[in-house]
MOPAC internal coordinates of N, CA, C and O (Angstrom, degrees):
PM7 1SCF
backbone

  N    0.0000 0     0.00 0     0.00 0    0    0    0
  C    1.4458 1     0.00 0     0.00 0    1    0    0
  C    1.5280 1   107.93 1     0.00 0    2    1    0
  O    1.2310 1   130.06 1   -44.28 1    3    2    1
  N    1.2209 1    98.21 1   135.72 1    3    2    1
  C    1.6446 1    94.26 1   175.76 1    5    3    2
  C    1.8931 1   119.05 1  -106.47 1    6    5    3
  O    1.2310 1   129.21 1   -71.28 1    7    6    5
  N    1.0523 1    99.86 1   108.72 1    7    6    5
  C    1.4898 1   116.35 1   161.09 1    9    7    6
  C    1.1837 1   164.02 1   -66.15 1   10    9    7
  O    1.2310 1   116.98 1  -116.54 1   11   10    9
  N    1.5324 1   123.34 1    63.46 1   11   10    9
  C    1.4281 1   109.04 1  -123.31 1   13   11   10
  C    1.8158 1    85.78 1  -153.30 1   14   13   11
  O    1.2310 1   122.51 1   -19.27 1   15   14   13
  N    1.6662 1   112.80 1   160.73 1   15   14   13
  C    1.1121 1   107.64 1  -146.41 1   17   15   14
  C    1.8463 1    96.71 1  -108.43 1   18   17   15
  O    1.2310 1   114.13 1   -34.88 1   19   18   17
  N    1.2753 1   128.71 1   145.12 1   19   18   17
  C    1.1333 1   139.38 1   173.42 1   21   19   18
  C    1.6600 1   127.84 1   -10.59 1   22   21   19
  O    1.2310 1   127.72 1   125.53 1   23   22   21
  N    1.4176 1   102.74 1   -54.47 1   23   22   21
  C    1.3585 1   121.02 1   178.21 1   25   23   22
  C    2.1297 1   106.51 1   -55.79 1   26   25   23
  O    1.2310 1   138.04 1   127.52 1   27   26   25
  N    1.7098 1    82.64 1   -52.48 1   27   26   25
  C    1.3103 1    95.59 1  -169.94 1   29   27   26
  C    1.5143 1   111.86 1   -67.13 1   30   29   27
  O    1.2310 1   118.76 1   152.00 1   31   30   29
  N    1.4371 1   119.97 1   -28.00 1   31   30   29
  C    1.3812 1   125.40 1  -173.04 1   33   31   30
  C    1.6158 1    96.86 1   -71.77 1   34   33   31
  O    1.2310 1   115.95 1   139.44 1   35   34   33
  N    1.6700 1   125.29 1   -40.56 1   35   34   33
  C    1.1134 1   102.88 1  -171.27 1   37   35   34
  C    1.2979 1   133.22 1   -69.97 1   38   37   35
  O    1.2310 1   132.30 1   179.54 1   39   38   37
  N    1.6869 1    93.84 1    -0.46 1   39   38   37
  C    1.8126 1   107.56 1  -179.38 1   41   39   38
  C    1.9216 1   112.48 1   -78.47 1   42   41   39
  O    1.2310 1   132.96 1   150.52 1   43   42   41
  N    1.1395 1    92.57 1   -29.48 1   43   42   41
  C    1.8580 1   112.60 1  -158.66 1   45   43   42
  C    1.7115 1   107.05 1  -114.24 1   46   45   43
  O    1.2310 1   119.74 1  -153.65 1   47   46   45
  N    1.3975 1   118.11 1    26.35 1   47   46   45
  C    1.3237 1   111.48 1  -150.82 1   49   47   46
  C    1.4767 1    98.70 1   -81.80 1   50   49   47
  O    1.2310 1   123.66 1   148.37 1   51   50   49
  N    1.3637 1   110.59 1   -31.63 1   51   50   49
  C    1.8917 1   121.74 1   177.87 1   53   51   50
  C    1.3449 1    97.31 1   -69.20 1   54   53   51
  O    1.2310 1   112.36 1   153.45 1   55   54   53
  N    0.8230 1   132.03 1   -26.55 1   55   54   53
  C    1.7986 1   124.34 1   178.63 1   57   55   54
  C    1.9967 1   107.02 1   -84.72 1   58   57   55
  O    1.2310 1   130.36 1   143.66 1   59   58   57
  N    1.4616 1    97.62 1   -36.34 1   59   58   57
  C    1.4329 1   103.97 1  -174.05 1   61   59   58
  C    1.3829 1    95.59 1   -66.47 1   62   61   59
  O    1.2310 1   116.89 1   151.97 1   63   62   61
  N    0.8964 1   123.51 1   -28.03 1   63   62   61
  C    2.1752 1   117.34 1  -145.17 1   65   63   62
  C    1.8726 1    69.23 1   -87.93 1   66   65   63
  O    1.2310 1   120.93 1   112.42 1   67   66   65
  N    1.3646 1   115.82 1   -67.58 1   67   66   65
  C    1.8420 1   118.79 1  -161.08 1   69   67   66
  C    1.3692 1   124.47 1   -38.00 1   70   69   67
  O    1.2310 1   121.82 1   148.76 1   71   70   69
  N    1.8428 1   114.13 1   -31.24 1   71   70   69
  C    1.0354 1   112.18 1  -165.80 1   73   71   70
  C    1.7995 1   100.04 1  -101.58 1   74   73   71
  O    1.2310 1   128.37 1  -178.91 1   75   74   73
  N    1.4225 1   101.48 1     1.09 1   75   74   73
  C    1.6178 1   110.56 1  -171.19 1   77   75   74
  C    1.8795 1   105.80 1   -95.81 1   78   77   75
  O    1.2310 1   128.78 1   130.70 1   79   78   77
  N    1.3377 1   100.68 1   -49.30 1   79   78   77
  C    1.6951 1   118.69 1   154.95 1   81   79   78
  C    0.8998 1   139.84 1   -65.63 1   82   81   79
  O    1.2310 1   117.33 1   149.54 1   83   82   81
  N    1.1180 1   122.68 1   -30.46 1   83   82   81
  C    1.3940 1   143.38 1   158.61 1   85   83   82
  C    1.3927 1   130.65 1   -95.70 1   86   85   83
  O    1.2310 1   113.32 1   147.04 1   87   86   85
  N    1.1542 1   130.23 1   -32.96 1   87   86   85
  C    1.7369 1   131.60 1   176.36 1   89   87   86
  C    1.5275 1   107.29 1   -99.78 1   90   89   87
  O    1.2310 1   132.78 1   164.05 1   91   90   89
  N    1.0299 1    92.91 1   -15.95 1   91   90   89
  C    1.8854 1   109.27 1  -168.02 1   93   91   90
  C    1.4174 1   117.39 1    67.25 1   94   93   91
  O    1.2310 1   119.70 1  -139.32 1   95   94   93
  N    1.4761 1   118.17 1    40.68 1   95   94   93
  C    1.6667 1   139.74 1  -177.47 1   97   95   94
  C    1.7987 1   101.33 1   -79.91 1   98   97   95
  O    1.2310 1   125.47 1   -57.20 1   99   98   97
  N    0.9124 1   107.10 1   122.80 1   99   98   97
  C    1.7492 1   105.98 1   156.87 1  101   99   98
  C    1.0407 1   127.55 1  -104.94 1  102  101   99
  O    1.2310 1   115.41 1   -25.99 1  103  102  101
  N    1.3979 1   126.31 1   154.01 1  103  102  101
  C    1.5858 1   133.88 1  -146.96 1  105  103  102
  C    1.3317 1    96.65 1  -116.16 1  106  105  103
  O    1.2310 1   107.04 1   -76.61 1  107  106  105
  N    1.3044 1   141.74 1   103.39 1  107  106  105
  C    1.6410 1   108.35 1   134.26 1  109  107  106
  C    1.3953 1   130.55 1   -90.03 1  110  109  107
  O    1.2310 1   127.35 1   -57.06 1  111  110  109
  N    1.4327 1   103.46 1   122.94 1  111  110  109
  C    1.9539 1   119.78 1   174.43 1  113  111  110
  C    1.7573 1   112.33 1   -71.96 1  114  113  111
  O    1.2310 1   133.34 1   -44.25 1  115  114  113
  N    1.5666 1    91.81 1   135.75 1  115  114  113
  C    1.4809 1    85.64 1  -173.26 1  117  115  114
  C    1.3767 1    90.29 1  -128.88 1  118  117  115
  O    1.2310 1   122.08 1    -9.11 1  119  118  117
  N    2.2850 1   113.63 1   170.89 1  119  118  117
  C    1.1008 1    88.63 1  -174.02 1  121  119  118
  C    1.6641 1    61.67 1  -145.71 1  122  121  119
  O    1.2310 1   128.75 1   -29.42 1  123  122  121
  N    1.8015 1   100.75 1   150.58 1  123  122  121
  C    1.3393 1    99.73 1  -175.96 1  125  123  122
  C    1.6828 1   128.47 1    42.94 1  126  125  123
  O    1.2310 1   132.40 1  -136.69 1  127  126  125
  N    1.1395 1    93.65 1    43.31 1  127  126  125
  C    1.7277 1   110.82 1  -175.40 1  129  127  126
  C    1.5011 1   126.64 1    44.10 1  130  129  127
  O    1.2310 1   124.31 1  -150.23 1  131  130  129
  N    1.9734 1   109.33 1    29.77 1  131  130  129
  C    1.2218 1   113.76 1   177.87 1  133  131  130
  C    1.6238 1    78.17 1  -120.61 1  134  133  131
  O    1.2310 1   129.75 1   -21.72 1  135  134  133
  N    1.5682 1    98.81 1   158.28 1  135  134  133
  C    1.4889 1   108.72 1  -173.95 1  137  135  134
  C    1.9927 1    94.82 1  -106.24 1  138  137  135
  O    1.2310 1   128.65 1   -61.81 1  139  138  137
  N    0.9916 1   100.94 1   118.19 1  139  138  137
  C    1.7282 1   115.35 1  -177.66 1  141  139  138
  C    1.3275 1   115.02 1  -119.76 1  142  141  139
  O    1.2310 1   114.47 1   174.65 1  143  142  141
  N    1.9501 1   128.07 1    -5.35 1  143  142  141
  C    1.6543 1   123.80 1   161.81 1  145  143  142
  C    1.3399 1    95.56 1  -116.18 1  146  145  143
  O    1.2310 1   125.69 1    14.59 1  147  146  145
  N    1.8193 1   106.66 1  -165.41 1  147  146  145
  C    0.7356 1   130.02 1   150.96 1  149  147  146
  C    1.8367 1   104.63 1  -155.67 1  150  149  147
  O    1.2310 1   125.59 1   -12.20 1  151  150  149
  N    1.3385 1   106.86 1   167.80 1  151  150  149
  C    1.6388 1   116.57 1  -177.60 1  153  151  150
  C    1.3809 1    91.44 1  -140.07 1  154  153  151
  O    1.2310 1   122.92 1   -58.12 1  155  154  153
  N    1.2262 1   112.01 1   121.88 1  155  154  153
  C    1.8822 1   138.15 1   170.52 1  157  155  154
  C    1.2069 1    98.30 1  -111.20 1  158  157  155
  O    1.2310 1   117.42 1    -2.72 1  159  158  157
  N    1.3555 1   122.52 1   177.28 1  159  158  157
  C    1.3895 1   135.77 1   179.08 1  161  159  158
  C    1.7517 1    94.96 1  -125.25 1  162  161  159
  O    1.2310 1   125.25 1   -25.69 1  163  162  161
  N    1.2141 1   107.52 1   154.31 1  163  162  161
  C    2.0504 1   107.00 1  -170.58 1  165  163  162
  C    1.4993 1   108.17 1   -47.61 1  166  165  163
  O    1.2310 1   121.34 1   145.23 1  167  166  165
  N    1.4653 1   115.04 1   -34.77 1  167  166  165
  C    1.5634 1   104.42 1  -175.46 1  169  167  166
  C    1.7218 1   119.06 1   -56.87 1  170  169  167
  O    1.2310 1   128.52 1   137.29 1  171  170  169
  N    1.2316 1   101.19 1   -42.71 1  171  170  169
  C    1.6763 1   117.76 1   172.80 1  173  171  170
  C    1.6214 1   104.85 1   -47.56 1  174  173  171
  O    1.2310 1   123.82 1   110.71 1  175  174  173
  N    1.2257 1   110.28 1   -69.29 1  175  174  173
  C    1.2660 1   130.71 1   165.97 1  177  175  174
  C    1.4175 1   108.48 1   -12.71 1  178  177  175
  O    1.2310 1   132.27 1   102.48 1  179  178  177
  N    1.1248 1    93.91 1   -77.52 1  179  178  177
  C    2.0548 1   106.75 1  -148.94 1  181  179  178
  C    1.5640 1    94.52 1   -73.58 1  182  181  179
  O    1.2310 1   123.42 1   136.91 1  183  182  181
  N    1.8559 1   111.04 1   -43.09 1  183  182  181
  C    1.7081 1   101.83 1   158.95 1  185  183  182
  C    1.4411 1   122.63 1   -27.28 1  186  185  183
  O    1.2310 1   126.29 1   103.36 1  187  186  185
  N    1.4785 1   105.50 1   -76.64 1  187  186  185
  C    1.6595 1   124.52 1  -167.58 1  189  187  186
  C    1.9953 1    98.44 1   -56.31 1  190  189  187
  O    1.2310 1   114.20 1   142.48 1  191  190  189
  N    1.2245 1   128.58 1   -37.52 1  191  190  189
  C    1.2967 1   138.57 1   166.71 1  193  191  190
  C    1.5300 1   114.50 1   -33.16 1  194  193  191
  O    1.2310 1   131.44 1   114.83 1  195  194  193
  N    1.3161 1    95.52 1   -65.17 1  195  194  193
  C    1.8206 1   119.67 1  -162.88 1  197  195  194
  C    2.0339 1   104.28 1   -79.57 1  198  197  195
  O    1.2310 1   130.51 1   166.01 1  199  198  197
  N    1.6131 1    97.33 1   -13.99 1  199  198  197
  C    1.5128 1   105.99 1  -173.14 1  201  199  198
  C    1.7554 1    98.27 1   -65.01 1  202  201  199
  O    1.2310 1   138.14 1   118.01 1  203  202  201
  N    1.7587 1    82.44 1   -61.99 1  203  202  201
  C    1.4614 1   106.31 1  -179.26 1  205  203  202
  C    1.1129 1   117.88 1   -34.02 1  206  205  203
  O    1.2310 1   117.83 1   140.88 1  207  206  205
  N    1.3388 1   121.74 1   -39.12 1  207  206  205
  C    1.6311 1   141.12 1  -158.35 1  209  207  206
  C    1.5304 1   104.99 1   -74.59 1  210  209  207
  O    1.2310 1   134.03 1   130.34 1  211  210  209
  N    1.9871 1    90.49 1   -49.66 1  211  210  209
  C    1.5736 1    82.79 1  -176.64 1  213  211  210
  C    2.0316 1   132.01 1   -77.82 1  214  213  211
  O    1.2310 1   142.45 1   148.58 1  215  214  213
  N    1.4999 1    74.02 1   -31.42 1  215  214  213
  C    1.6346 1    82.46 1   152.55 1  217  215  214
  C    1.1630 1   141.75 1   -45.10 1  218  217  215
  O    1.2310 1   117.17 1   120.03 1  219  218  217
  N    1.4060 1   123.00 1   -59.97 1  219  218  217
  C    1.5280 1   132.67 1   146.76 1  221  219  218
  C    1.0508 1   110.47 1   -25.55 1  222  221  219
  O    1.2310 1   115.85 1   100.19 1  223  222  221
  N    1.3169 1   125.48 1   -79.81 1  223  222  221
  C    1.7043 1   137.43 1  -172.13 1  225  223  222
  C    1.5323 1   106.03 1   -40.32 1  226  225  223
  O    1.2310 1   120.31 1   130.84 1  227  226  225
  N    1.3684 1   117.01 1   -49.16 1  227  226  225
  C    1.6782 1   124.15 1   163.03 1  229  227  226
  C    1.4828 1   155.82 1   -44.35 1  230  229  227
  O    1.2310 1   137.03 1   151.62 1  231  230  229
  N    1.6308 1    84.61 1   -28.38 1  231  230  229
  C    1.4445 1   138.51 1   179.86 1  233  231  230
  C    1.5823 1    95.51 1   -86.71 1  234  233  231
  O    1.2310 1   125.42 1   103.31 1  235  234  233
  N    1.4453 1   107.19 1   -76.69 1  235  234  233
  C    1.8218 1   104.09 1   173.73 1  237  235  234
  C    0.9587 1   116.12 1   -50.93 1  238  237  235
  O    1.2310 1   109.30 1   116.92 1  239  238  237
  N    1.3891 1   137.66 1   -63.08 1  239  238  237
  C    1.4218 1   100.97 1   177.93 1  241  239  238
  C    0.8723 1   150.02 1   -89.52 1  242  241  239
  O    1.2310 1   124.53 1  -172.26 1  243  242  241
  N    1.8506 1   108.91 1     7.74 1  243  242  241
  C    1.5622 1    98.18 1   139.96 1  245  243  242
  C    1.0483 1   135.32 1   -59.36 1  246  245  243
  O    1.2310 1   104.31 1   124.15 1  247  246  245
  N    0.7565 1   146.56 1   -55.85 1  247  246  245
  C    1.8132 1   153.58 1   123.91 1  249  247  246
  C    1.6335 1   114.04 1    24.98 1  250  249  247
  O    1.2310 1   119.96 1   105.48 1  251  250  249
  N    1.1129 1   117.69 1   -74.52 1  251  250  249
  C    1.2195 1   154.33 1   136.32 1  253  251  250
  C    2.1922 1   101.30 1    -1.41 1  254  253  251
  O    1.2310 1   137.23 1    83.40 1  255  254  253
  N    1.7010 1    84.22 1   -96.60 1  255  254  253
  C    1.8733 1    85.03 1   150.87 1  257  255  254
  C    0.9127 1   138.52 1   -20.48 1  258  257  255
  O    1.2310 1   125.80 1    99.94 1  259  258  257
  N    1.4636 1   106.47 1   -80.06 1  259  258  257
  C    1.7923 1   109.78 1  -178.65 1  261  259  258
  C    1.8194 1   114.84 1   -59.01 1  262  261  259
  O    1.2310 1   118.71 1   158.02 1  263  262  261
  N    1.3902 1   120.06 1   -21.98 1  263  262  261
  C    1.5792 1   120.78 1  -159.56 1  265  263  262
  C    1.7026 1    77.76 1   -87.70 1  266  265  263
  O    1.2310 1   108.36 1   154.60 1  267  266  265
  N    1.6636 1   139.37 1   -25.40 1  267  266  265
  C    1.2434 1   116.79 1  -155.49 1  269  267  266
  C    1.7216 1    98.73 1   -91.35 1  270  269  267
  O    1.2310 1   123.48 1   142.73 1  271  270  269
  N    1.4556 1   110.93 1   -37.27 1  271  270  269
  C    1.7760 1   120.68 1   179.64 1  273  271  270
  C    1.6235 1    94.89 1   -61.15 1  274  273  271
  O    1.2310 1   111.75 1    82.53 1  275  274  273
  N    1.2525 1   133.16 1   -97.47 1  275  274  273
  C    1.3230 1   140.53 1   172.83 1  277  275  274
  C    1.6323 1   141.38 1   -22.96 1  278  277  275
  O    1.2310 1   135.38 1   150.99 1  279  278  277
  N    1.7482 1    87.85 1   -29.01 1  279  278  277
  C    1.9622 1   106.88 1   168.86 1  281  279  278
  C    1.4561 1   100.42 1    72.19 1  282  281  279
  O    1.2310 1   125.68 1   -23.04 1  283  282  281
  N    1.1437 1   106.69 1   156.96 1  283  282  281
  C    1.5823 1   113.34 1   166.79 1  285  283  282
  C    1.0845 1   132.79 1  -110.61 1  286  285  283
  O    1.2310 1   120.40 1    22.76 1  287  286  285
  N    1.4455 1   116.84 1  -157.24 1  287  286  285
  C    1.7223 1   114.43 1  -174.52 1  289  287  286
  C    1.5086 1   111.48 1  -155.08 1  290  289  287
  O    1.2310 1   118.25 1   -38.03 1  291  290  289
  N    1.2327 1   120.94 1   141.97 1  291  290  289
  C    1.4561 1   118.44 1  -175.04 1  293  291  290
  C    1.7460 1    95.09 1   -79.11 1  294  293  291
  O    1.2310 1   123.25 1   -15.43 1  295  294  293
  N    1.3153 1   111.37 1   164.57 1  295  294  293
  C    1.7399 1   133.04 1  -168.59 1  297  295  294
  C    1.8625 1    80.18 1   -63.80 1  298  297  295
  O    1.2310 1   106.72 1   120.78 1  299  298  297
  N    0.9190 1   142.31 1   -59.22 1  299  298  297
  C    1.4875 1   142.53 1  -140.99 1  301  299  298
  C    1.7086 1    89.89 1   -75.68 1  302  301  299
  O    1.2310 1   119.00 1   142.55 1  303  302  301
  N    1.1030 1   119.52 1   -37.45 1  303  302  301
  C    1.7662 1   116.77 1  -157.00 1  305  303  302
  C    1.7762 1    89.99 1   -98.39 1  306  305  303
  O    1.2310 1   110.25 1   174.29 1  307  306  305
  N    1.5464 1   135.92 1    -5.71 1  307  306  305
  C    1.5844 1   147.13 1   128.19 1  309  307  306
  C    1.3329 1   109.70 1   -31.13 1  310  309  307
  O    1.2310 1   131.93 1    88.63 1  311  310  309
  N    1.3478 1    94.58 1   -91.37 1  311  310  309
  C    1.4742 1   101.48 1   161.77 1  313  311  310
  C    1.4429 1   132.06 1     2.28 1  314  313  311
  O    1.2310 1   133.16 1    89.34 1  315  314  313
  N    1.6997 1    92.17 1   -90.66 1  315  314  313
  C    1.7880 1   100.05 1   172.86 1  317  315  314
  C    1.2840 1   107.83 1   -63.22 1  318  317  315
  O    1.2310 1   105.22 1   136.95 1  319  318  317
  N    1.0586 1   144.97 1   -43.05 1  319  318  317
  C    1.7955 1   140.14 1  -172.52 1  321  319  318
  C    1.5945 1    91.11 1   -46.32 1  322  321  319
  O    1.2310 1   112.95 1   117.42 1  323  322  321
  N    1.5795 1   130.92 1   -62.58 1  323  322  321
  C    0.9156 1   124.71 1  -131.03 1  325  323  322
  C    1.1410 1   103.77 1  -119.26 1  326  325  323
  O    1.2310 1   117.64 1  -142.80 1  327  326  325
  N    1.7668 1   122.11 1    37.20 1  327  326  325
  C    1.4340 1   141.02 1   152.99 1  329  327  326
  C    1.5549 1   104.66 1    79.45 1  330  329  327
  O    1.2310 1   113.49 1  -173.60 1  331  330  329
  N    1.5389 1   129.91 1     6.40 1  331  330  329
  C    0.8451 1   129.57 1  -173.78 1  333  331  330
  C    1.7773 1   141.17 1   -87.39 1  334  333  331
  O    1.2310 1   132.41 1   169.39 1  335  334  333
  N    1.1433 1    93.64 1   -10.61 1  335  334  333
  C    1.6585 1   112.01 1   166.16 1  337  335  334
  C    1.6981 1   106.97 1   -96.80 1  338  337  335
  O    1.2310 1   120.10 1   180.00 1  339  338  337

């Protein structure tokens, strides 16, 4: 992994992108010795993308679940539960 700090990345960035796109190396950019980027190459990407994806999808239907065991409620019958009308 390459580690290297902002200033410096903006000197080496055609070398950074090559060895990140091409070797499949990842960068973390730091600034003031806290690390605040990162540089993946698209495969990383579209991985970490499709992770996300499935998560969500996981998330809904749990969601999904619990609203069908428990039932729901229109915003107005919120409302009254929660002293608000």
């Amino acid at each position: 992994m390459i580690d290297i700090s902002v200033s410096e990345a903006r000197k080496d960035i055609s070398e950074i992108v090559n060895r990140v796109g091409y070797a499949g190396e990842r960068a973390v950019l730091r600034r003031h010795g806290r690390e605040v980027a990162a540089v993946v190459g698209i495969v990383d990407l579209v991985l970490l993308e499709t992770l996300e994806q499935q998560f969500d999808i996981e998330s809904l239907r749990s969601a999904l679940g619990s609203a069908l065991e428990q039932g729901t409620t229109t915003l107005d019958g919120l409302r009254r539960e929660m002293g608000l009308v």
